[in-house]
C-alpha positions in Angstrom: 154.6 285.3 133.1 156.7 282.1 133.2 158.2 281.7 129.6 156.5 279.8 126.9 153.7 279.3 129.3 150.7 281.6 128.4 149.6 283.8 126.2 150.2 287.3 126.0 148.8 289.1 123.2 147.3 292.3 121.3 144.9 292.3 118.3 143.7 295.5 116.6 140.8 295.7 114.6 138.8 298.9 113.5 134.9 298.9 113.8 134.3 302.0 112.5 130.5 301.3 111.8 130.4 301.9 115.8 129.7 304.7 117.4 131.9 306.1 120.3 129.2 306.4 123.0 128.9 302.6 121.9 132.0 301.7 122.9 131.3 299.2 125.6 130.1 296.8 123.7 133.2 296.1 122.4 134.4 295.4 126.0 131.8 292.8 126.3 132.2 291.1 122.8 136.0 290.5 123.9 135.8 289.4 127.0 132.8 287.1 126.0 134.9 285.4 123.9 137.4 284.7 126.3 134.7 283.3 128.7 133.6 281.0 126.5 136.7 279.8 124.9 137.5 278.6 128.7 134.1 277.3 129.5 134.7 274.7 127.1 137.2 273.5 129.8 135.1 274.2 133.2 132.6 275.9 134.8 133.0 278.4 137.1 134.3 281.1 134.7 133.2 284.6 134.6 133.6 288.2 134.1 134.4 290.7 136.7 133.2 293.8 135.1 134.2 295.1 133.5 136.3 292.6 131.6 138.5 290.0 133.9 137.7 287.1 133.5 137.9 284.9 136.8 137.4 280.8 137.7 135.4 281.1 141.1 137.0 283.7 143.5 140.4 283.6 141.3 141.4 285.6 137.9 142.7 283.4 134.9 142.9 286.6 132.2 142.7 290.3 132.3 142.3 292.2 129.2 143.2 296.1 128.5 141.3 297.9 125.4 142.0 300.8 124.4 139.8 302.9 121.5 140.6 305.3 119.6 137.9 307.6 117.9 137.2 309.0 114.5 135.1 312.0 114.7 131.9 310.3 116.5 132.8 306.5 116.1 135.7 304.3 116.4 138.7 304.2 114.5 140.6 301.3 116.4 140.6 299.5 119.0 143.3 297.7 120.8 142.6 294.9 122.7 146.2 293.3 125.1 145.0 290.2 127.0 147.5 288.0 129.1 145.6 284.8 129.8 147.2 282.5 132.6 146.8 279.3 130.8 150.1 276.5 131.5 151.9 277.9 134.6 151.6 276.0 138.2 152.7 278.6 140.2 152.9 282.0 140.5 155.8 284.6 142.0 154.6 288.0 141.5 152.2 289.9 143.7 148.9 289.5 141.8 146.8 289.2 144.9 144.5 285.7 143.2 146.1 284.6 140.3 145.1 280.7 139.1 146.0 279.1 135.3 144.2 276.7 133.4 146.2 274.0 134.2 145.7 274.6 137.7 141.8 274.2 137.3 142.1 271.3 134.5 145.2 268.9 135.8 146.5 269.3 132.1 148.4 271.3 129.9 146.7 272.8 127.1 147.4 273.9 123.2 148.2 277.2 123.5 148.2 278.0 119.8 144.8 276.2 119.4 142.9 278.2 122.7 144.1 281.3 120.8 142.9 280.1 117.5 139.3 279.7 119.1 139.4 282.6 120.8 140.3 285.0 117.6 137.5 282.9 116.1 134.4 283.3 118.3 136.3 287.1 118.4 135.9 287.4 114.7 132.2 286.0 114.8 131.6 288.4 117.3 133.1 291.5 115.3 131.4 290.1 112.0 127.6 289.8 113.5 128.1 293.7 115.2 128.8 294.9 111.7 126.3 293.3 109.8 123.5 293.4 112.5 121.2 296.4 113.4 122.7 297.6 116.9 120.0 297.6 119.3 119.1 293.8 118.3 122.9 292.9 118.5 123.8 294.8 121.5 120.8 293.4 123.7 121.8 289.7 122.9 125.3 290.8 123.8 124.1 292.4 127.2 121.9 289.4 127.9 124.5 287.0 127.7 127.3 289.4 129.3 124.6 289.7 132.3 124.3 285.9 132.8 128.3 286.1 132.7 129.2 287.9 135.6 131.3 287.3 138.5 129.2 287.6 141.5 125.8 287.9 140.0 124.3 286.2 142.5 123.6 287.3 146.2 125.2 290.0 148.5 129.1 290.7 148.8 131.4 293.4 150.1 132.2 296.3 147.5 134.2 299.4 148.5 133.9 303.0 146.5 135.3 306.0 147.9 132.5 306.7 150.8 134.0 303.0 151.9 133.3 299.1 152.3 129.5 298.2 151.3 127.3 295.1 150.5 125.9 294.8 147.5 124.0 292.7 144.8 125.0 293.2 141.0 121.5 295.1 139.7 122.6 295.3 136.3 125.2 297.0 133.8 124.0 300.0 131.5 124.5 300.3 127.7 127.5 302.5 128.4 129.2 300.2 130.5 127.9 301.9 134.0 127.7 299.2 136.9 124.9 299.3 139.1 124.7 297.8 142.8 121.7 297.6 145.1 122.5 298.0 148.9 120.6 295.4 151.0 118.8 299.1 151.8 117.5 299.1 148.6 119.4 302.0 147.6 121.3 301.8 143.8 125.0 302.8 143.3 125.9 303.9 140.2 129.9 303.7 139.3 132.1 303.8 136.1 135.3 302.5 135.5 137.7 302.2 138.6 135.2 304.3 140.6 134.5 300.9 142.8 136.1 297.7 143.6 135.6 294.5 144.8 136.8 292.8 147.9 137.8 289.4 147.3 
């Protein structure tokens, strides 16, 4: 990351009125607010499960959570985002990496974009603890569903049998990412178990 250009930063907070085998949702609520933090900017963003968030074919943010648990829930979580948001080019050997001013033509607030995105982060956080799961979670995975990168149509996926087409189908409660084979046939991954091709 160029200096003084972007943010890079971790938050902690502790839900422990979550269960563990809930623990996805968390994944969604953050990277949610991200998405639309940045849609107030452009279209075109969304989320490459299970929590990149990209502009078009290109990522703008990638976000690393880590949970630790309490007997059956969550104790903490740890959330470390870098979001590409004033740099105009890039040296490393990020394979598609793009910055808000890149997609905008302008520089942006730093301090203010991460002011709104703790905010919608903290409405998020507050409405999971004071609403009922099930109702909570299935707004959450409605709106994460019309979110995704690539939810539309076919495109090349690879897993460790090799390179596949695929539609997204949907993503489970537990974070599980289903494709559909122009077969017909459903794949079933978790985490790291299957990539795209871009």
């Amino acid at each position: 990351s160029a200096e003084g250009k972007n943010l890079l930063f971790s938050f902690v907070f502790y839900p422990s009125f979550l269960e563990a085998r809930h623990q996805f949702l968390l994944s969604q609520m953050v990277s949610l607010a991200i998405k639309e933090a940045l849609s107030c900017w452009s279209d075109d963003f969304s989320i490459k499960w299970p929590n990149d968030i990209y502009w078009r074919e290109k990522k703008v943010c990638g976000i690393l959570i880590e949970n630790e648990l309490s007997g059956s829930r969550i104790g903490r979580c740890i959330c470390g985002i870098g979001l590409n948001v004033n740099q105009s080019a890039f040296v490393s050997d990020a394979p598609n990496p793009i910055s808000l001013l890149q997609i905008t033509g302008k520089e942006h607030d730093r301090q203010l974009l991460l002011m709104d995105i703790m905010k919608r982060m903290m409405a998020y956080f507050q409405r999971a603890e004071e609403e009922p799961y099930p109702t909570f979670s299935e707004e959450i995975a409605v709106r994460y569903g019309r979110s995704l990168f690539r939810r539309r149509g076919y495109h090349p996926y690879e897993d460790a049998r090799g390179v596949f087409r695929a539609r997204v189908l949907r993503v489970e409660p537990d974070g599980r990412f289903v494709l559909e084979e122009e077969s017909g046939q459903e794949r079933s991954y978790l985490f790291k178990e299957v990539q795209y091709l871009l």
